[in-house]
C-alpha positions as CSV (number, residue, x, y, z in Angstrom):
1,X,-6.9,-0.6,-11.6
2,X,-10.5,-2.1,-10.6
3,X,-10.4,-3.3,-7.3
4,X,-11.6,-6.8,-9.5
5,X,-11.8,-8.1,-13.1
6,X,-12.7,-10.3,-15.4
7,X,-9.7,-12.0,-17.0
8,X,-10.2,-10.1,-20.3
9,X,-9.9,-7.1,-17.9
10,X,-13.7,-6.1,-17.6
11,X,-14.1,-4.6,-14.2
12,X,-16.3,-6.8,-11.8
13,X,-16.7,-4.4,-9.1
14,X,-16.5,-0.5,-9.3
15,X,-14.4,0.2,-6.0
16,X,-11.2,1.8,-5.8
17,X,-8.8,0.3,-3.3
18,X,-5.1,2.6,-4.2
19,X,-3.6,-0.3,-2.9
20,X,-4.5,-1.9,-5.8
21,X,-3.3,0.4,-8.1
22,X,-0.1,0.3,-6.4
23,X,0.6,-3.4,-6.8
24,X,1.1,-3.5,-10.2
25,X,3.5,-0.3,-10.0
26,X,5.5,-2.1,-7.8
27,X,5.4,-5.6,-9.8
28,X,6.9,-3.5,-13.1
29,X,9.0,-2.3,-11.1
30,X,10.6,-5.7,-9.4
31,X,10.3,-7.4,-12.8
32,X,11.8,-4.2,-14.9
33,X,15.0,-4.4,-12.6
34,X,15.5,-8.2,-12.9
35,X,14.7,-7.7,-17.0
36,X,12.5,-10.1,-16.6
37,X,9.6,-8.0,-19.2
38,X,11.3,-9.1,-22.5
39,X,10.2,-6.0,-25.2
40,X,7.3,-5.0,-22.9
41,X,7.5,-1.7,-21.7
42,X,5.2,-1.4,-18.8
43,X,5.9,2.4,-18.0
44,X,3.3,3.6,-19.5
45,X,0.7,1.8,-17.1
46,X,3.9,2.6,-14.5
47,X,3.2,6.7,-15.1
48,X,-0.8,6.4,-15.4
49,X,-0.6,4.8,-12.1
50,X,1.7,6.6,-10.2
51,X,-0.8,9.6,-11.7
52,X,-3.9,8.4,-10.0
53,X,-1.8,7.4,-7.1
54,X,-0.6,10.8,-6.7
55,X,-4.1,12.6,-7.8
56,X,-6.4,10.8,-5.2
57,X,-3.9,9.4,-2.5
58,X,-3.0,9.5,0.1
59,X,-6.6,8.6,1.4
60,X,-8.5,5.4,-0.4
61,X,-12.0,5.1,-1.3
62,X,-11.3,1.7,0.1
63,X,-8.5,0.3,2.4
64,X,-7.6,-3.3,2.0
65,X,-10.7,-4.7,3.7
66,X,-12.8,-2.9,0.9
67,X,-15.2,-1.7,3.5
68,X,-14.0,1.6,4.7
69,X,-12.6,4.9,3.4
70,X,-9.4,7.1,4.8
71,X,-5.9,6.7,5.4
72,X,-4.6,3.8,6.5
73,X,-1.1,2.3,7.3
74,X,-1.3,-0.3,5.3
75,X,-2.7,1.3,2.1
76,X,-0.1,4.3,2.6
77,X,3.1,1.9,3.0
78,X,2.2,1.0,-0.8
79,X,1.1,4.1,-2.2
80,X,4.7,5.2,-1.1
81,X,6.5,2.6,-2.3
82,X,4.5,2.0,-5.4
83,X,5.8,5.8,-6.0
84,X,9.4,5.6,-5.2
85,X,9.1,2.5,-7.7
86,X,7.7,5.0,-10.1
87,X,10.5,6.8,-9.7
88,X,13.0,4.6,-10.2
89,X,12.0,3.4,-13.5
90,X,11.3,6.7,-14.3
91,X,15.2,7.3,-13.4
92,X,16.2,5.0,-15.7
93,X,14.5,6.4,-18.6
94,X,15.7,10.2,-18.2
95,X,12.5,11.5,-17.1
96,X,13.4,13.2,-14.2
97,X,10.5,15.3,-13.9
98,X,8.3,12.1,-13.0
99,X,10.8,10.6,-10.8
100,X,10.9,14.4,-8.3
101,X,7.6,14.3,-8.2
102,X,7.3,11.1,-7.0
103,X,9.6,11.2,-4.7
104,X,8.4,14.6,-3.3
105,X,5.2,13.4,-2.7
106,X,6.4,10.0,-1.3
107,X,8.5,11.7,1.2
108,X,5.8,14.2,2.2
109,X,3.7,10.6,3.0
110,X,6.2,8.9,4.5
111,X,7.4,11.8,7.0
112,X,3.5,12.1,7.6
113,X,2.7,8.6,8.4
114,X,2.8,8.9,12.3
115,X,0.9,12.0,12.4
116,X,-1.8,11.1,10.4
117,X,-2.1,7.2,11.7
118,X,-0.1,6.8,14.9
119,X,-2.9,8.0,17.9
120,X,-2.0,9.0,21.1
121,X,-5.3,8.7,23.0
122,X,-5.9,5.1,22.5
123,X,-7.6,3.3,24.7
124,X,-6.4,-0.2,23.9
125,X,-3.1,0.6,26.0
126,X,-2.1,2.3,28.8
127,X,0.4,4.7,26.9
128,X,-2.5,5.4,24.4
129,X,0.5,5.2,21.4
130,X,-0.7,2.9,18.4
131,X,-0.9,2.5,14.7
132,X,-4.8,2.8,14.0
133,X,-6.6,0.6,11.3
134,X,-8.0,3.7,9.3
135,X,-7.7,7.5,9.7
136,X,-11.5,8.1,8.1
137,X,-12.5,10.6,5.7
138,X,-16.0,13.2,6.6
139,X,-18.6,11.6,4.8
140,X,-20.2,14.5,3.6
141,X,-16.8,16.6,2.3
142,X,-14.9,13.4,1.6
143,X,-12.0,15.3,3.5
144,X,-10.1,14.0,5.8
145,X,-8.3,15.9,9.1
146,X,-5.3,13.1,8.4
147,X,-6.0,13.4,12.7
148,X,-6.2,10.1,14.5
149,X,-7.2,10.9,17.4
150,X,-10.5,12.2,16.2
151,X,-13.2,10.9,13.9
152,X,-15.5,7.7,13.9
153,X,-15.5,4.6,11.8
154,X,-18.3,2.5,10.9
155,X,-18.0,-0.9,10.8
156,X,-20.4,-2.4,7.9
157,X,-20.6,-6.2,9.3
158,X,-22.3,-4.9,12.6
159,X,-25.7,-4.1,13.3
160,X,-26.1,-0.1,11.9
161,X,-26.6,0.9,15.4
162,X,-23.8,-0.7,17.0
163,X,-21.1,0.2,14.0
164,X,-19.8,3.9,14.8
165,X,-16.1,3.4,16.8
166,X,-13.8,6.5,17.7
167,X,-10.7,6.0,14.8
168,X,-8.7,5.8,17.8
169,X,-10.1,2.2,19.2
170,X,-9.8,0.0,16.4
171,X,-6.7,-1.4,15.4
172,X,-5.4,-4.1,13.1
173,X,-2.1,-5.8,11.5
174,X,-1.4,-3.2,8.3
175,X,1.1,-1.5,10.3
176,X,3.1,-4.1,9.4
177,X,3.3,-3.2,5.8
178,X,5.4,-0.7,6.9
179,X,8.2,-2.8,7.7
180,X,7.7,-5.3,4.6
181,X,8.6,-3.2,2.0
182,X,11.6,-1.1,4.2
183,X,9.8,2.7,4.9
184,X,10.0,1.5,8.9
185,X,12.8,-0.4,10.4
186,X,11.3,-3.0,12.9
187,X,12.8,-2.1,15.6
188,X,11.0,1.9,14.8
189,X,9.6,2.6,18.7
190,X,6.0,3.3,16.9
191,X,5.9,-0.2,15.5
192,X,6.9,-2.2,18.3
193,X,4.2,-0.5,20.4
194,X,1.6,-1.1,18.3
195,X,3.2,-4.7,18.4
196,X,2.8,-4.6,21.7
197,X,-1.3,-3.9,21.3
198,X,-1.7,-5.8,18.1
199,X,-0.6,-9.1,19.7
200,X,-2.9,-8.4,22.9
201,X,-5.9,-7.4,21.2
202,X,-6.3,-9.3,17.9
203,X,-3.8,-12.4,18.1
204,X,-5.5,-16.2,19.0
205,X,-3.4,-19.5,20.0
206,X,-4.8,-22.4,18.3
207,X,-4.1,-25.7,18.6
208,X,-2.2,-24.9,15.0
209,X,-0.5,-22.2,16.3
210,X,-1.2,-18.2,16.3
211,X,-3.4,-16.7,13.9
212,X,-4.8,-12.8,14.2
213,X,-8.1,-11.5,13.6
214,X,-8.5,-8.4,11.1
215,X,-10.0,-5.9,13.5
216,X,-11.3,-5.4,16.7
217,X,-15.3,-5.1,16.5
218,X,-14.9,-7.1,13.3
219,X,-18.2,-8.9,12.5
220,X,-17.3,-10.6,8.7
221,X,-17.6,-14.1,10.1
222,X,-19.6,-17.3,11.4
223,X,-22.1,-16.1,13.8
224,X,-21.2,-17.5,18.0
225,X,-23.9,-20.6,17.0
226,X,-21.4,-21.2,13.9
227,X,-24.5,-20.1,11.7
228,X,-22.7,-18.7,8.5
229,X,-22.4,-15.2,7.7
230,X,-25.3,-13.2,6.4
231,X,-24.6,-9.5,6.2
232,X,-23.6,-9.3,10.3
233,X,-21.7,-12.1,12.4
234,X,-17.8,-12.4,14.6
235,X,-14.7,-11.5,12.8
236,X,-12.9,-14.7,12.9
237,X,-9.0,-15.4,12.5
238,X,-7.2,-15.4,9.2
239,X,-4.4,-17.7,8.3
240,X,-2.6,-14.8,5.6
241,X,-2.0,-12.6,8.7
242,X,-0.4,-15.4,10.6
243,X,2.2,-15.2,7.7
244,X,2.4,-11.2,8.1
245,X,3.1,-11.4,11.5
246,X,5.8,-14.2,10.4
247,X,7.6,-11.6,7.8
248,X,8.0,-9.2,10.7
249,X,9.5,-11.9,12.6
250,X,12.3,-12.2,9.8
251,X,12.7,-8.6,9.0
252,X,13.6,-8.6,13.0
253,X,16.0,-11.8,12.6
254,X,14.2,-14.3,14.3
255,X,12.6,-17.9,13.7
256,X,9.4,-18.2,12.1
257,X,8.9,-22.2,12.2
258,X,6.1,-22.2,14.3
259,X,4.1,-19.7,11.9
260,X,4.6,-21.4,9.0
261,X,3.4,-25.0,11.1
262,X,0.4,-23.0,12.0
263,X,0.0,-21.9,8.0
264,X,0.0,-25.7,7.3
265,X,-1.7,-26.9,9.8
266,X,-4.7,-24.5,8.8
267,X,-5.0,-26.1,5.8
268,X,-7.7,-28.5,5.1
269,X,-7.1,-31.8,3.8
270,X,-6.3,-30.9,0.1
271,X,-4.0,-28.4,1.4
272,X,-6.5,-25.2,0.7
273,X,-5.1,-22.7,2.6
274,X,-8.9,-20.9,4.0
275,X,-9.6,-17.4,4.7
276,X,-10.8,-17.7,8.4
277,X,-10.4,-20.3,10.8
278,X,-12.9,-21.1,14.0
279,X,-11.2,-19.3,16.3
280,X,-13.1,-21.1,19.8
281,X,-14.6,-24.1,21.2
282,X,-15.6,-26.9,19.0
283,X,-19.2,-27.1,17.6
284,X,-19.0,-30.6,16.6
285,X,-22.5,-31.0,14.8
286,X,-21.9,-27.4,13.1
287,X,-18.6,-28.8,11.7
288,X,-16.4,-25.9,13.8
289,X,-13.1,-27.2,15.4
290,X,-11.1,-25.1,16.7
291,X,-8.3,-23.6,14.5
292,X,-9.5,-25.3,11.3
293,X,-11.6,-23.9,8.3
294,X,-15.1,-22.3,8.9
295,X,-17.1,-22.3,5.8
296,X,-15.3,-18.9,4.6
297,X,-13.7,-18.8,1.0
298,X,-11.0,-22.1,0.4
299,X,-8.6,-21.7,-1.0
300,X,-7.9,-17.9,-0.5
301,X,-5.5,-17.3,-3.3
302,X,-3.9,-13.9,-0.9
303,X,-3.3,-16.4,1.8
304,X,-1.1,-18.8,-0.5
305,X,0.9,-16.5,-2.1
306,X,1.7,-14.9,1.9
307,X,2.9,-18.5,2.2
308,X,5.0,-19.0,-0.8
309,X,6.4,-15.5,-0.5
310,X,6.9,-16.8,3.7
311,X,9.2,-19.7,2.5
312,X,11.0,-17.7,0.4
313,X,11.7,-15.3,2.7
314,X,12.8,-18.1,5.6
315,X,15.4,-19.5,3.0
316,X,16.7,-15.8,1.8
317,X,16.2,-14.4,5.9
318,X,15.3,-11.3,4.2
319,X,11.5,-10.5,3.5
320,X,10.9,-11.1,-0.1
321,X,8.9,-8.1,-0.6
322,X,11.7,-5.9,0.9
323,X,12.2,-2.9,-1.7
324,X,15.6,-1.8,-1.5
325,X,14.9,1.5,-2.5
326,X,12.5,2.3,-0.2
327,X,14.5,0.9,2.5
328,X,17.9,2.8,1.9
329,X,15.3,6.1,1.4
330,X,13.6,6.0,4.6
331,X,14.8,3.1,6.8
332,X,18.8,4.2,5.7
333,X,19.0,7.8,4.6
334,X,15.9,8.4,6.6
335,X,14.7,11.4,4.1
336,X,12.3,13.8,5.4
337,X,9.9,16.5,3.9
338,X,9.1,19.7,5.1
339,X,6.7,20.5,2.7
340,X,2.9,21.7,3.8
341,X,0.3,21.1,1.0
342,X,-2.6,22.4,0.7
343,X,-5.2,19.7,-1.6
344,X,-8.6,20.1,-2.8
345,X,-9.3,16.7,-0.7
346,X,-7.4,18.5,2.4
347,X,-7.6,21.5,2.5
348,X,-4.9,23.3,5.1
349,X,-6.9,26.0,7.7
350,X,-3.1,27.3,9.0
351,X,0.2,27.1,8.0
352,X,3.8,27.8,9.7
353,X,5.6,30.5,8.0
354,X,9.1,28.6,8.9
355,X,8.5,25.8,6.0
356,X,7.5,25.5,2.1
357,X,3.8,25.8,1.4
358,X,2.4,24.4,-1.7
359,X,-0.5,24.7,-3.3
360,X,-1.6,21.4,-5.7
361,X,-4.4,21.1,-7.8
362,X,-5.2,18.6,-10.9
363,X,-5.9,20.9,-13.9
364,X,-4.0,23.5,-15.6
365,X,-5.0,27.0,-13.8
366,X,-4.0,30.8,-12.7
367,X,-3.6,31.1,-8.9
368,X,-4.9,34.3,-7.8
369,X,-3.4,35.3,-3.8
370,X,-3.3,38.0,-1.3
371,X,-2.0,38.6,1.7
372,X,-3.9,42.2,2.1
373,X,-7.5,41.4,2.0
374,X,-7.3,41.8,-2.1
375,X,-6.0,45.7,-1.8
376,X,-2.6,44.2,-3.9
377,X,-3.8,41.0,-5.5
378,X,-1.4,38.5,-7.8
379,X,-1.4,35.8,-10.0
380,X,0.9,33.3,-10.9
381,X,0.5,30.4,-13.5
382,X,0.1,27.0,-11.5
383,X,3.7,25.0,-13.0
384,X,2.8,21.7,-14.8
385,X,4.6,18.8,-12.6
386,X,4.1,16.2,-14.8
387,X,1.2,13.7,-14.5
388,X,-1.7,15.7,-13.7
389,X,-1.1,17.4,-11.2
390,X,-0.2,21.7,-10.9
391,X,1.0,23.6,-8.4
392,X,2.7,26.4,-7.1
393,X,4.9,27.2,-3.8
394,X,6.0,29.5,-1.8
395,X,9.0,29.4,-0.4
396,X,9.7,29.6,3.6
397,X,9.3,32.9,4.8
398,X,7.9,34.3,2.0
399,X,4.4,34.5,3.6
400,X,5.0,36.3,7.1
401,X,3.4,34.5,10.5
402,X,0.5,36.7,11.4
403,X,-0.7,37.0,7.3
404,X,-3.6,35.0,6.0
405,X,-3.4,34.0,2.5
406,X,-6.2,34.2,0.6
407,X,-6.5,32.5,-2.9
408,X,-8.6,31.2,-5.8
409,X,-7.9,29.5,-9.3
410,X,-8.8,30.8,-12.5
411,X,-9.0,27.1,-14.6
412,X,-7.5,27.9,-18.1
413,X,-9.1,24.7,-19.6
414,X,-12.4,25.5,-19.2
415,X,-12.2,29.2,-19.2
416,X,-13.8,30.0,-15.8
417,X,-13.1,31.2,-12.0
418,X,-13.6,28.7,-9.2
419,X,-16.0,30.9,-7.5
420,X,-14.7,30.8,-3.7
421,X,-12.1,32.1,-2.1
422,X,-9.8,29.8,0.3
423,X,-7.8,30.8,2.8
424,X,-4.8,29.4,4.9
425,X,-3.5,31.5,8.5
426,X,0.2,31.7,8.8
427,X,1.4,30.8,12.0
């Protein structure tokens, strides 16, 4: 899916946000299960999806600020449901093999999720514990150590030489995704620390009522002198993420009347929901007042639909974007993977010797291994999964702690050897 189109389905943009690829998924999905499609089968766009989904994710070219590239909460909460979605549908039409493999992979995110976005050296609380904003990939690899207590982000509304931040120190509100569609319950001790820091560090009271800015160090905004944006400027507060803090207020049972006040109360005159607000004093002869629209984009079309969705879910008391599925899998049943997988976009160093290891590519190929240096090499023909993707495991134990396996793929498409070895230590 473009991350933007024309209506006759051009793409406007070339960026690739997996979020967005997600969304429809997920859409099928709600609108398959209240047969609500007619004689339009959407799971052939369901199945290409979940394929590119499953192919690139977890990390996205762009999260859902289109600036930045990694792994971020917000992105992974609906890569993984998108997938379990996937595999419901896919449930439903006998093809099994589909719905494993996206539930395989969607466990192995969803038991990952902490450890690759939850940091314990922050420096935005004492404890140090909170969901980050982006786990970022290496520039020049396009890897990523899925380790957020290391690596930098750059910020691309800030002047170049201020924009490099430890992953670590920035934080904003897609944590809460988590808890919209059911993979984390809200009272999950990760999410109400990071609560705890979002509220601190991001949220504003207006004479509306609360709103929350994106990200700390955020400069997409009117400039201090309420000058308008030109490349660099101050993060200001959007109106959609007072109604995303609202919808973790109902998934935790409580009253949300002041936030959707504040949602209307945002609103200019015609009732154009904006996407940012001024967020300080009043600049009378620059037209700022405090909590009312700055000269960003009116209507924001995201920041309706958060409110429609809001009143829906304050009559139901149940977040309208609540996946049942998702929630009885993870929330419920709390399923966990114990797989380790080794990707061409992360590529495993070591390995414990006490779980799975798998070995996932995207083509067809022979994997060649040792665990001797090559003195007694095999090979074994990569199993087709299903959508693209080819792998092989090996079971726990069956690579001893101490042994380093060594491989490389022979790629039976194009008739040719990779031409590296790689190499994994079993601990």
């Amino acid at each position: 899916m473009p991350q933007n189109c024309w209506v006759d389905g051009r793409p406007y943009w070339s960026g690739i946000q997996l979020d967005e690829v997600a969304f429809p998924i997920m859409l099928a999905w709600r609108l398959d299960s209240l047969g609500l499609l007619g004689d339009f089968d959407s799971y052939p766009m369901v199945r290409a999806g979940a394929s590119y989904i499953l192919r690139r994710g977890p990390a996205s070219p762009q999260e859902r600020w289109e600036e930045d590239a990694g792994i971020s909460p917000s992105t992974l909460a609906a890569e993984i449901t998108a997938l379990i979605c996937a595999a419901e549908m896919a449930h439903h039409r006998n093809d099994e093999r589909t719905a494993l493999l996206c539930q395989r992979t969607a466990d192995l995110w969803a038991t990952n999720i902490e450890r690759w976005t939850y940091t314990t050296r922050g420096t935005l609380s004492a404890g140090g514990g909170y969901y980050v904003r982006l786990e970022s990939l290496d520039p020049d690899s396009l890897e990523s150590d899925r380790d957020p207590n290391t690596g930098v982000i750059h910020i691309n509304n800030v002047p170049h030489e201020q924009s490099g931040f430890p992953v670590y120190d920035i934080i904003d509100g897609g944590f809460l995704e988590l808890v919209r569609y059911g993979i984390r319950e809200p009272t999950d001790e990760h999410v109400l620390k990071t609560l705890i820091v979002y509220d601190a560090v991001l949220k504003v009271d207006t004479p509306c009522g609360p709103a929350w800015h994106r990200y700390n160090h955020d400069g997409y905004g009117q400039k201090a002198s309420g000058d308008g944006f030109d490349g660099t400027g101050v993060g200001r507060a959007w109106p959609l993420l007072t109604g995303e803090r609202a919808h973790y207020e109902i998934a935790a049972g409580r009253d949300v009347s002041e936030y959707v006040k504040a949602l209307e109360c945002f609103a200019n005159a015609g009732a154009m929901i904006p996407e940012q607000i001024w967020d300080t004093e009043d600049i009378p002869e620059k037209l700022m007042y405090f909590g009312r629209p700055t000269g960003s984009a009116m209507p924001l079309v995201w920041a309706h639909a958060e409110y429609i969705k809001l009143l829906r879910s304050r009559r139901d008391r149940r977040v309208f974007d609540l996946v049942e599925p998702v929630r009885a899998r993870y929330a419920g049943q709390q399923h966990k993977s114990d797989l380790q997988v080794w990707l061409f976009n992360h590529k495993l160093h070591t390995a414990r010797s006490d779980m799975p290891l798998r070995i996932e590519v995207c083509a067809a190929a022979r994997l060649r291994w040792t665990t001797d240096r090559w003195a007694t090499p095999q090979e074994t023909e990569l199993f087709d999964d299903g959508l693209g993707i080819y792998s092989h495991e090996f079971a726990a134990g069956e690579i001893k702690a101490g042994e380093v396996l060594q491989f490389t793929f022979y790629w039976t498409e194009v008739n040719r050897w990779e031409g590296r070895d790689f190499a994994i230590a079993i601990e």
